[in-house]
C-alpha positions in Angstrom: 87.2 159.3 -90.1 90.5 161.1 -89.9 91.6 163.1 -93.1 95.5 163.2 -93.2 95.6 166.9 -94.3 92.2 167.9 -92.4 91.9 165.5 -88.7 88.8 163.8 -87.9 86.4 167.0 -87.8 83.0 166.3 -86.3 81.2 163.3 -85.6 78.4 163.2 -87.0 76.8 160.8 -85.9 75.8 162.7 -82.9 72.8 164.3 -85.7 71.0 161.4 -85.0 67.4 162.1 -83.5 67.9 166.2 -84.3 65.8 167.7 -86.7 67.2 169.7 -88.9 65.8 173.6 -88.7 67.8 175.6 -91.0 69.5 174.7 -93.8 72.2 177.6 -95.4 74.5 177.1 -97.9 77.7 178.9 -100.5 77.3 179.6 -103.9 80.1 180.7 -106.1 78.6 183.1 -108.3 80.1 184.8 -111.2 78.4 186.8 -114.2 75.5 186.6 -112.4 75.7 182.7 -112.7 75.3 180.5 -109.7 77.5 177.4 -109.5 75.7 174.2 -109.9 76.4 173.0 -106.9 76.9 174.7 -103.1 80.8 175.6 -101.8 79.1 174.5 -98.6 76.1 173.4 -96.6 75.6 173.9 -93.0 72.9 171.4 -91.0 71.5 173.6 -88.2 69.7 171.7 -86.0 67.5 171.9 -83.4 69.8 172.4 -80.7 71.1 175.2 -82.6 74.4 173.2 -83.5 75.8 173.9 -86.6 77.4 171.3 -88.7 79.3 172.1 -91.6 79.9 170.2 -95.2 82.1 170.6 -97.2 85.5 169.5 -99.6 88.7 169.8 -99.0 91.7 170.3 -100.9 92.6 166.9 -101.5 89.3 165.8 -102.5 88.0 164.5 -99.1 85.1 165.3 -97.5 85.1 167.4 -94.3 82.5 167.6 -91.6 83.1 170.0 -89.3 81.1 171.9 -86.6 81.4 175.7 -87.7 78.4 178.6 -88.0 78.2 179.6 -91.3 80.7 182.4 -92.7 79.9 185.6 -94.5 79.4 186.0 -97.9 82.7 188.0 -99.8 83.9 189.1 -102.9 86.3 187.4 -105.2 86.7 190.0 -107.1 87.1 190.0 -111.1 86.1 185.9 -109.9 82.9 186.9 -108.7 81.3 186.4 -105.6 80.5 183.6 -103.1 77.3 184.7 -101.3 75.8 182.3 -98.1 71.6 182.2 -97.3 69.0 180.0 -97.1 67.7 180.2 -100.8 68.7 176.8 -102.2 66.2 176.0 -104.7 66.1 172.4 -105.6 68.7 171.6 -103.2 68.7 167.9 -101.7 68.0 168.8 -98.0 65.5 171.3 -98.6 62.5 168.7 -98.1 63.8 167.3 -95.0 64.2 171.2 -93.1 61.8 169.9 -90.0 62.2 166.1 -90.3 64.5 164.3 -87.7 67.7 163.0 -88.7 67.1 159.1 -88.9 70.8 157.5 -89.4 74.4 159.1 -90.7 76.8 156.7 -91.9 80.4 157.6 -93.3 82.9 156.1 -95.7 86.5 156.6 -95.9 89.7 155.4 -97.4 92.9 155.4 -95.4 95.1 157.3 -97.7 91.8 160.0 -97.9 89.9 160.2 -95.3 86.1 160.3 -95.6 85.2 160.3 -99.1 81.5 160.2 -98.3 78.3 160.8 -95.7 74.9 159.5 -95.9 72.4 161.1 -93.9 69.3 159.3 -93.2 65.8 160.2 -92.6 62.5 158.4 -91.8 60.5 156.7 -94.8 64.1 155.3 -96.2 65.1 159.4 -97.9 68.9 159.9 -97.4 70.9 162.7 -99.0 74.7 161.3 -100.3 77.4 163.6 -99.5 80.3 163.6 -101.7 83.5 165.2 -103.3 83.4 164.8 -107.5 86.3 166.0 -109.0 87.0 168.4 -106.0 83.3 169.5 -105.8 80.9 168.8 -102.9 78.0 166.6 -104.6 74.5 166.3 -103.1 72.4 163.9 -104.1 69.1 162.0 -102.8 
């Protein structure tokens, strides 16, 4: 699915039959408020690839393979911090579960505008971009 502004990133596809082992994430936080929803989420799986999710710019929605970054200060903005404490976080109950199916949709003028991962039973986390945001839903 190849973004105008961003290229093709990662296939990923090629998470099918991985389990995932590590789930980390962003977090904008500011006032001591966490965002609603993650800047980022990064797959790891068991073959200690890295898979990254996230939006871009233009309101597609960019896979890519890329370790996660450091957490850094924005300043009078607040912070955007990175770990592994994600709460009730979509992905959270499949960390050891095998990755069943991914399938992507795109439009030509956007590029991929969403991802569903799969797992076994029928789950499936929904990737998406709302209003510039990534959106994780089961």
């Amino acid at each position: 699915m190849n973004c105008p502004r961003h290229g093709a990133g990662t296939d990923p596809t090629r998470l099918v039959g991985r389990e995932i082992s590590r789930v980390v994430a962003s977090w904008h936080v500011c006032e001591g408020e966490r965002s609603e929803a993650p800047l980022d989420v990064w797959l790891i799986d068991s073959v200690g690839d890295s898979t990254r999710i996230t939006t871009g710019s233009d309101r597609c929605l960019i896979v890519e393979a890329a370790t996660p970054h450091e957490p850094y200060d924005l300043g009078e903005w607040g912070r955007v911090e990175v770990g592994e404490d994600l709460g009730d976080h979509p992905f959270l109950p499949h960390v050891g579960r095998t990755i069943a199916s991914v399938a992507e949709f795109a439009l030509p003028e956007q590029g991929r505008t969403h991802l569903e991962i799969g797992f076994p039973g029928g789950h499936r986390v929904r990737a998406d971009c709302y209003q510039g945001d990534l959106r994780l839903t089961r």
